[in-house]
N, C-alpha and C positions, 0 to 999 in steps of 0.2 A: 504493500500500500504506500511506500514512501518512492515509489520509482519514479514520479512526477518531478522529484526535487534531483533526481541524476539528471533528468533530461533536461532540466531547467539551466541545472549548470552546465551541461556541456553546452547546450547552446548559448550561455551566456559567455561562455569560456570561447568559442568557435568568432561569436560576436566582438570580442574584444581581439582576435588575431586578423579579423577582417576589415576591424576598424584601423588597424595598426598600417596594412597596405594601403588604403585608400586615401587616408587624412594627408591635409599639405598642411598641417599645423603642427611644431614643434612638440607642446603640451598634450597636444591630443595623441600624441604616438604614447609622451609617459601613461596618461590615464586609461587608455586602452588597453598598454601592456599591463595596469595593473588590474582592471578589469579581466582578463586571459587570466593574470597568473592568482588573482583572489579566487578564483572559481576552479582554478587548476586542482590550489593547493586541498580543495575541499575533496576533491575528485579523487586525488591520489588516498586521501586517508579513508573514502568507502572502502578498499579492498577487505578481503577478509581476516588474512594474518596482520595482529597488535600492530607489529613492526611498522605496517603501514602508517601510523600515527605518529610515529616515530622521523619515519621518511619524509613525510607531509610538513612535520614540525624543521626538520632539516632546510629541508626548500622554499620553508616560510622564511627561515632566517635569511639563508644564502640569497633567496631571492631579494629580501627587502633591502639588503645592504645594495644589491647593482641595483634597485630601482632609487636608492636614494643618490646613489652614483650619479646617474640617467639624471635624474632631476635637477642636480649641482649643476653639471654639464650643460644641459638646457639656459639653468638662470645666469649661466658667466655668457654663455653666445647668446639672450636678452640683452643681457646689460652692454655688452660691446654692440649692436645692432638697434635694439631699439626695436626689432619687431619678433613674432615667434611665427610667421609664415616663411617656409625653410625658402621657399624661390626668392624673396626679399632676403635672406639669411645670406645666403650664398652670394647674392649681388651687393651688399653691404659688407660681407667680410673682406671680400676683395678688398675694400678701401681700409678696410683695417690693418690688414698686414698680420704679420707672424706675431702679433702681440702676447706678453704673458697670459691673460684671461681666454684669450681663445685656446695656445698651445694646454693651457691646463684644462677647458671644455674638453680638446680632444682626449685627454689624457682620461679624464672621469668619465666620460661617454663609452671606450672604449672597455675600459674594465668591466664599467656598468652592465655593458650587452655582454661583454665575452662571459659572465657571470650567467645570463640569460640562456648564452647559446652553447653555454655549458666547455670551453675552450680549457685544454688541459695546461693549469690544473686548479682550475677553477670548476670544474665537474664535478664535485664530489656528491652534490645531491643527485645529482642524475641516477646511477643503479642503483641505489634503492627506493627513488619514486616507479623508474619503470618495473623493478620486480616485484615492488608488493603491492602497486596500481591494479586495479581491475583490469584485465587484458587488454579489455573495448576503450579505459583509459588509455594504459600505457601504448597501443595503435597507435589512438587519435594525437598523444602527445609528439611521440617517435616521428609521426608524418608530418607534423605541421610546427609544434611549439617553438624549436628549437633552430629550425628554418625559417620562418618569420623572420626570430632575433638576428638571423646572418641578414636577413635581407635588410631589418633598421641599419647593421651597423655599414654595407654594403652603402646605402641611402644615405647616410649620414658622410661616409669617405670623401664619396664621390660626386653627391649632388649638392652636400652643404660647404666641408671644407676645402673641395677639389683634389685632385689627385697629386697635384704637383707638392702642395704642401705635407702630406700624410704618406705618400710614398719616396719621395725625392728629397726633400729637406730635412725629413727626419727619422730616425733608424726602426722604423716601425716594419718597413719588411722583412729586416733582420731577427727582430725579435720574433715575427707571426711565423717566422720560418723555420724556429728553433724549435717554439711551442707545437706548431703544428708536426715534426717529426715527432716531440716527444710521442704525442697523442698516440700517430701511426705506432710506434711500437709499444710504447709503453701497453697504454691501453689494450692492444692488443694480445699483448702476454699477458696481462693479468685475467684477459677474456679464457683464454687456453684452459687455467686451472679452475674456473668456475665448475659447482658441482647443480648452478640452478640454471635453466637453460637461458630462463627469463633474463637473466643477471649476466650469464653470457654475452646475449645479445645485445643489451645494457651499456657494457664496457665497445662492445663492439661498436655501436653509434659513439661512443666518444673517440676512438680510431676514425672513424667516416666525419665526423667535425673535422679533425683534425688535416683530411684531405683539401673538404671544403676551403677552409683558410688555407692551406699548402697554394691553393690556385691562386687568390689571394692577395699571396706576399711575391709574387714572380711582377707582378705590374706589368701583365700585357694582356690583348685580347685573346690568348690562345687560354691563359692562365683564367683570367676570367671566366673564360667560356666553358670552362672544366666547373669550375666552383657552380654557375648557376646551372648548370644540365646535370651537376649531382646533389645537389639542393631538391628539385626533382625525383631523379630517380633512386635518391635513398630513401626518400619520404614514400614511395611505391613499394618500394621493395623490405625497408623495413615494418611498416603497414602491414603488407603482407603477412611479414614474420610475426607479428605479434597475435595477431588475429588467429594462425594456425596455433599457436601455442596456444592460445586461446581456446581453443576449441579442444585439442590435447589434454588442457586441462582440467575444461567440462566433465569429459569422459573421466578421466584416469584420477585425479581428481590433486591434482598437482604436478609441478614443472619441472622436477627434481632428476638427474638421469638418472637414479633407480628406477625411480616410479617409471620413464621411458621406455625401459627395458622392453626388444620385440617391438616396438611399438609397429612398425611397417607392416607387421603381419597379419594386426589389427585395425589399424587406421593409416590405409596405404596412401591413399589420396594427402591426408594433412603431413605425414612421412615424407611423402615426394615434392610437395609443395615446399616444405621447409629444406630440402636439400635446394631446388629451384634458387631459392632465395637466399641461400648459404653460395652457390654458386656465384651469384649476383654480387653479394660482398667481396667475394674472392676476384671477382673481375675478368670471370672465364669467358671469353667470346661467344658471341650470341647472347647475351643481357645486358641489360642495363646499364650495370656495373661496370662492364668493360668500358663501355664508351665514354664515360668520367676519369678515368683511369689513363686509357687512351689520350686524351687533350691534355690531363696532367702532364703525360711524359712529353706530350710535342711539346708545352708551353718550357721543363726542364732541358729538350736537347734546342731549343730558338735561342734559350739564354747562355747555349755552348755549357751545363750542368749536367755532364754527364752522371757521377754520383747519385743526382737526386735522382734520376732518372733509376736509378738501379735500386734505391732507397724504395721508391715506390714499389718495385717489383720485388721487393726483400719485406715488404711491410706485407706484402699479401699472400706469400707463403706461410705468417703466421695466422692469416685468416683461414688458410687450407687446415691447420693444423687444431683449429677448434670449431669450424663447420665440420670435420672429423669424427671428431669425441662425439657429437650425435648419429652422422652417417653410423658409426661403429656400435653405440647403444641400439637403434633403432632396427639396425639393418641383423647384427650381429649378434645378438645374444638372446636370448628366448624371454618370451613375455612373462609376465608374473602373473598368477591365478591362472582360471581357464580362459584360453584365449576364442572360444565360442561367447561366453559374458559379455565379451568388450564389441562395441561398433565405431562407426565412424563416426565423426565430428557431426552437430548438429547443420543442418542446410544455411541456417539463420547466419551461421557462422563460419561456413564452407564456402559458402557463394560468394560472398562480397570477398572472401582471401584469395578464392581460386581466380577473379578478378584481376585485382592487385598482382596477381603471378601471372596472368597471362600479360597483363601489363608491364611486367617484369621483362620479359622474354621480346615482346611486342617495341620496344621501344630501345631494345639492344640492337634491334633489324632495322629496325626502321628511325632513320635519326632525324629525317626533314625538319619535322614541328620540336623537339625539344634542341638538337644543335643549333637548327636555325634560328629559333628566337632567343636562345643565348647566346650567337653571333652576333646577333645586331642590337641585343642591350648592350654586349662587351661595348664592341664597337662606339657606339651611340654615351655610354656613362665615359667610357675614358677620352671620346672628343669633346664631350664639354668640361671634363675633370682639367682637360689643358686648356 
C-alpha cells in the first residue's frame, strides 16, 4: 500500500535530472540536482537489507558537501558577472579574465560534480547505494544519475568557463588524467574480489567514470567524442545489468555468487543477458562498449600516447577477469536446491533488460545516431570553448 510514494519519488527524482538538462539558469541546475539527489537519497534507503540506510545516510553526507560545493561555485561566478543565466555567464567572464573568484568557482564546481559523478576517489558512496538500492533503483540511478553530473560538469567547462581557460591554462587535464587511470584500475581490481554481484558491478561503473573523464582530459574532439557516446552506452548497458540482477534476485532471492551458483541452467535468458552486458564493459567488438573504447584509443594515438592507448587495453583485461567470476558461477558449477523449483526472471523485468541488451548489441553495429551526434556536440562545444 505504500508503493505510491516509490513512484512519487522516482518521478520526482527522474524530474529533477530532467530539469538539470534543460535549464539555462545557473541556480536552477543547483536546485534541480538537489531535487534528483533529495529523492535519490530516499530511494536508495527502500531497499531491503538495514545497510541500505546506512548507504542512503553515506550519500546524504557525501552528497551534500559537493552540492554545497556547487553552490559556492555558483555564488563567486554571481558575484564576478552579475547575472546567473550561464549564456550571459560565459559572455561576461570573458571580460573578467582569469580572476581569483572565478579560478576558485572552477575549482569548487568541479569537486562539487566530480563528488556527484562519483570520480575516483571521490566515489565512495557509490557501491553501497547501488548494492543495497532496490535493483529498479540502482538501474535507474547507474543509467542516468551519475551521467547527468558528467554532462553539468561537461556544460559548465565548456559553455561557461571555455575551454581554453580549464584545459590550456590550467593543469586540470593532468590531474583528470591521473584520477581517471586510477579509476580504470583501481576500481577495477577491487571489482575482481567482490563476493556480491551487485557491488561488482558497482565498482565497475566507477572504472567506466573513470573512462568517461579519460576522454575528457585529452582536449580534443576525438576525446570528447569517446566521453559523450559512453555516457550513453554505459547508461544502456549498465541498465541493463542491473535490471537482470534484478530479476536474478526476484527468483533466487539474493545477489550473492553462492546464491548464483548454476544459475544459466535455471535462468538462461537473465545468464546470457548479463554475460551480453559483461561483454559490453569489456569492450568486445560488436557492442556498445567497444565503440567508446575504440574513440578513446584514437583520441590517445592523435595525441602520439601510445601508453595510454595500451593503458586502456590493460584496464579491460581486468574487466575480463570479473565479468568471469560470474560467467564461471553461473555457467560452471551446479545450482543449489532442485533446479526444477527455480524459473526464469519475471516478464515485468525481463522485457525492458532484454531491451537495454539488445540495445547493447544494436548500437555496437550501428554507430550513425550515437557517434554522430557526439561528433558534432565535440565538434560544436570545443569551437565555441575557443
Amino acid at each position: 500500500e505504500q508503493h505510491y510514494l516509490f513512484y512519487a519519488l522516482f518521478a520526482l527524482c527522474l524530474t529533477g535530472l530532467l530539469g538539470i538538462t534543460i535549464t539555462g539558469d545557473a541556480f536552477n541546475i543547483f536546485v534541480f540536482l538537489e531535487i534528483s539527489s533529495l529523492s535519490s537519497y530516499v530511494l536508495i534507503a527502500l531497499g531491503r537489507d538495514r545497510r541500505a540506510l546506512v548507504a542512503s545516510y553515506q550519500y546524504l553526507v557525501m552528497g551534500t558537501i559537493g552540492a554545497t560545493f556547487i553552490v559556492i561555485g555558483i555564488g563567486l561566478l554571481y558575484l564576478m558577472t552579475g547575472t546567473l543565466n550561464l549564456a550571459d555567464m560565459a559572455s561576461r567572464l570573458a571580460q573578467v579574465g582569469e580572476t581569483r573568484p572565478v579560478l576558485a568557482a572552477l575549482a569548487f564546481l568541479t569537486v562539487g560534480i566530480s563528488l556527484k559523478l562519483a570520480l575516483f576517489p571521490l566515489h565512495q558512496w557509490l557501491p553501497n547505494a547501488y548494492t543495497y538500492a532496490p535493483s529498479a533503483v540502482s538501474a535507474f540511478l547507474a543509467g542516468t544519475a551519475t551521467k547527468v553530473s558528467v554532462y553539468v560538469l561537461i556544460r559548465f567547462y565548456y559553455s561557461v568557463f571555455g575551454e581554453s581557460l580549464v584545459f590550456q591554462k590550467l593543469p586540470l587535464p593532468q590531474i583528470m588524467l591521473l584520477l581517471s587511470l586510477a579509476a580504470m584500475f583501481a576500481a577495477s581490481a577491487v571489482a575482481i574480489f567482490q563476493h556480491d554481484l551487485k557491488r561488482l558491478f558497482a565498482y565497475s561503473s566507477v572504472a567506466q567514470i573513470g573512462y568517461i573523464t579519460l576522454g575528457l582530459s585529452f582536449d580534443s574532439v576525438t576525446g570528447l567524442t569517446a566521453s559523450i557516446v559512453h555516457l550513453f552506452n554505459h547508461a544502456v548497458t549498465k541498465g541493463a545489468l542491473f535490471l537482470l540482477i534484478g530479476g536474478a534476485v526476484a527468483v533466487v532471492g539474493g545477489a550473492t555468487l553462492s546464491r548464483l551458483s548454476g544459475l544459466a541452467r535455471v535462468m538462461p535468458l537473465t545468464s546470457f543477458g548479463i554475460v551480453l552486458g559483461g561483454l559490453s564493459l569489456i569492450g568486445v567488438p560488436g557492442t556498445a562498449g567497444f565503440v567508446s573504447k575504440w574513440y578513446l584509443t584514437l583520441a590517445a594515438l592523435e595525441k602520439g600516447q601510445w601508453w595510454l592507448a595500451i593503458a586502456i587495453v590493460s584496464s579491460s583485461l581486468l574487466a575480463v577477469a570479473y565479468v568471469w567470476r560470474f560467467v564461471e558461477v553461473a555457467y560452471f558449477r551446479a545450482p543449489l536446491g532442485d533446479p526444477a523449483a527455480r524459473r526464469e526472471a519475471p516478464l515485468a523485468l525481463l522485457v525492458p533488460a532484454w531491451v537495454l541488451v539488445v540495445a547493447t548489441i544494436y548500437f555496437g553495429l550501428e554507430t550513425s545516431v550515437t557517434v554522430g551526434s557526439a561528433a558534432n556536440a565535440a565538434a560544436m562545444l570545443l569551437g565555441s570553448g575557443k
